[in-house]
N, C-alpha and C positions, 0 to 999 in steps of 0.2 A: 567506455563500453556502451553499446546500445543492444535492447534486446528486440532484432527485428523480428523473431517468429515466435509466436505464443499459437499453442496447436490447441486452447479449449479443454484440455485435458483437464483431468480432476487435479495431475499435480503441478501446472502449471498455473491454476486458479492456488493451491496453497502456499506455490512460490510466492506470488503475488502479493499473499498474505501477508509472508515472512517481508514481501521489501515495506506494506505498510505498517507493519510492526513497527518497523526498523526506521522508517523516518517518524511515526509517533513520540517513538523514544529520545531518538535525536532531538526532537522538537524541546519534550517535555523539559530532558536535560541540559537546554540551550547548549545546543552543538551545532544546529542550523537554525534557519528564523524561519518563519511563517512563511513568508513570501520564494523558500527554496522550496516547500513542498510542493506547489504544483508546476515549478520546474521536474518533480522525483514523479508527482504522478498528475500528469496532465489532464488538464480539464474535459478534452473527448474521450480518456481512454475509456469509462463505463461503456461509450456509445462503439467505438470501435472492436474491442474484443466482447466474446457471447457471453462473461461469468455469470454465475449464479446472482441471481438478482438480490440476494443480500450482501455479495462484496458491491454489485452496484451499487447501491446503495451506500453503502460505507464510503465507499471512493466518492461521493456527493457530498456526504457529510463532511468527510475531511477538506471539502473544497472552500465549507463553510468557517474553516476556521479563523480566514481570513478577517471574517465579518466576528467573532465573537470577539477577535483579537481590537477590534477599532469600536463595536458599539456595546459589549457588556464584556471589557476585560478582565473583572471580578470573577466571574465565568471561565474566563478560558481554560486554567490548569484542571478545574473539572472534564471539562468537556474533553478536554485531551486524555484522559485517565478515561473517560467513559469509551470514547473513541480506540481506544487500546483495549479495555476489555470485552468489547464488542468484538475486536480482532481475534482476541485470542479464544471467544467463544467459538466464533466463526474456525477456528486454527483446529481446535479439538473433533470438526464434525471429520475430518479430515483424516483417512486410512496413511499409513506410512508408507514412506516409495522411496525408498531404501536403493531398489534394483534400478529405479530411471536414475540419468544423469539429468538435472535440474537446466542445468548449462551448458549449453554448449560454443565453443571460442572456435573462430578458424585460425589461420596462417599468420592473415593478414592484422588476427591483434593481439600477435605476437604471445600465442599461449601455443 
């Protein structure tokens, strides 16, 4: 699945959220490694879509984790925990949207 259109909306910024939640957790839980996260969330995307400059942010950090994984590993499961409540700080500023559809699939991927 790819998601090719993000419209800047407020609920597509907390979608967004939820997918970095969601590879945080992974991470924390070893269920993916380090190196799948920015296969999950790519290193231009801060600079390609407009969010709110503290998911930019966040999506920077998480790029960093690469680096705390090889040069202060004692660190990491921290930073990942910090990384995550940061998220879900970020998660809470966020009104419920209940009525939009989050996702949307065409034909073609077979939904």
């Amino acid at each position: 699945m790819k998601i090719t259109e993000i419209t800047n909306e407020k609920y597509d910024e907390k979608m967004f959220l939820v997918i970095i939640l969601g590879t945080l957790e992974a991470v924390i839980n070893k269920k993916i490694t380090i190196n799948e996260v920015n296969s999950i969330l790519p290193v231009g995307m801060h600079k390609k879509y407009k969010f709110n400059k503290k998911i930019n942010d966040l999506l920077i950090e998480c790029h960093y984790i690469e680096d705390f994984e090889s040069l202060l590993p004692n660190e990491l499961e921290s930073q990942l925990h910090e990384l995550k409540e940061q998220t879900l700080l970020l998660l809470s500023e966020y009104n419920e949207y209940s009525n939009v559809r989050w996702l949307t699939m065409g034909i073609q991927d077979g939904f």
